[in-house]
Structure formats: structure tokens, C-alpha cells
N, C-alpha and C positions, 0 to 999 in steps of 0.2 A: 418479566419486566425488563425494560431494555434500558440500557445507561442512557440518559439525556448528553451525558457527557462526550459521550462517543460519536462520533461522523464517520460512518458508513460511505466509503467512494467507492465503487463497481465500475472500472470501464470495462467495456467489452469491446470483443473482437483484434483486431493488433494493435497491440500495445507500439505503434513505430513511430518515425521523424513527422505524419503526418496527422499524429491525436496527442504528440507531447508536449505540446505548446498548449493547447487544451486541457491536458491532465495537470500541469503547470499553473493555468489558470484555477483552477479546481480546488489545489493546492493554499490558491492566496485567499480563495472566498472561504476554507475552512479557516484559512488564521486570524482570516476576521472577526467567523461565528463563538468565539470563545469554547471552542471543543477543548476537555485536556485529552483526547486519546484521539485516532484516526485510524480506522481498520480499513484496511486495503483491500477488497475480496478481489481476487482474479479468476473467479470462477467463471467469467463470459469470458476470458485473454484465451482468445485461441495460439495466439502467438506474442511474443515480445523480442523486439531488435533491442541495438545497443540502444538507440535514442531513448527508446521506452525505459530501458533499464536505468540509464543516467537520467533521465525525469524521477525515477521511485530514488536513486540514490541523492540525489539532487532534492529532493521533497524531506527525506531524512535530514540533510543537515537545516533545512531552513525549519524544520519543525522543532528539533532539539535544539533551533538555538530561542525559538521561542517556549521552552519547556513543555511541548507536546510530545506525545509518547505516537511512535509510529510501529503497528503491527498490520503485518500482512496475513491471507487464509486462502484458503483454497487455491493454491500452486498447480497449473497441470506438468507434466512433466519435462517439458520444453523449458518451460518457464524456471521450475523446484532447478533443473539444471543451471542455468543460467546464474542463477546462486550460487550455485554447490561449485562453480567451477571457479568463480571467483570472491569464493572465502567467505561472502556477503549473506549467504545463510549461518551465520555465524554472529552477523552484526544486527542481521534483525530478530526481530522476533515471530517465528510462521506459523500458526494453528491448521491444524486441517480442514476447518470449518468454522462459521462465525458460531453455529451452537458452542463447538470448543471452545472459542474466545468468552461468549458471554457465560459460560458453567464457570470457567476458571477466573473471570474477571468480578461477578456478582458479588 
């Protein structure tokens, strides 16, 4: 059984300057729908630039300042990088997968 609570966002393909005004949008329709969690899957992000990156960081503070909880899963390795090199794998919370999220979260 799946959290009602939780909003599932998947973009796919690059995450860049030209789908993060989109993912941005995306962002405001969940904080409308009264989700308390937002799982992030990046399992379709072939790629992600800075803009993409400052959209998910950018998404972070506009959720925790409406006490939503922001988890990310399925990282490829470009991406799991992109974290890892600026500390931010540290500030989020990453599962491998959303089965991981939903075993640990139920």
C-alpha cells in the first residue's frame, strides 16, 4: 500500500535550464495538493546541469519552509555525483529506489 501522503515527481531525460521552470511549476502544484513527503525518482534524468540541480535545491527550501519532507531515489551516476561533489548528498535524503523509500517509510 502506497502512502497517500506522498507525491511521486519523475522527470525524465535532462534535468536543465530548459524543464526547470517546469519542474519548478511541479513543485508549486504539490504544495498545493497537501502532500507531507515528495519523492523525487530520477530514474528517467539521464542528465542534470546546474539549473536542474538549483530547481531540486530550490524545491528543498520552498518545501521545508512549508514542512514538507523532500526525498530523492534513484540517482544515476552523473547525477549521485553532482551531490556528492557539493556536500548536498548530505543534506538530502537519497534511497536507491522508491521500493527502499516505501519499505523504510511504511
Amino acid at each position: 500500500m502506497k502512502n497517500s501522503s506522498v507525491k511521486v515527481l519523475q522527470p525524465s531525460g535532462s534535468l536543465d535550464a530548459s524543464k526547470s521552470q517546469e519542474f519548478r511549476d511541479k513543485i508549486t502544484e504539490i504544495l498545493e495538493s497537501g502532500a507531507k513527503t515528495v519523492l523525487i525518482d530520477f530514474q528517467n534524468v539521464t542528465f542534470m546541469d546546474s539549473s536542474g540541480f538549483g530547481a531540486v535545491v530550490l524545491a528543498l527550501k520552498i518545501l521545508r519552509a512549508a514542512d514538507i519532507k523532500l526525498v530523492l531515489c534513484s540517482l544515476n551516476e552523473q547525477v549521485r555525483l553532482l551531490f556528492e561533489l557539493t556536500d548536498m548528498d548530505k543534506v538530502f535524503e537519497i534511497f536507491p529506489n522508491q521500493d527502499e523509500f516505501h519499505k523504510l517509510t511504511n
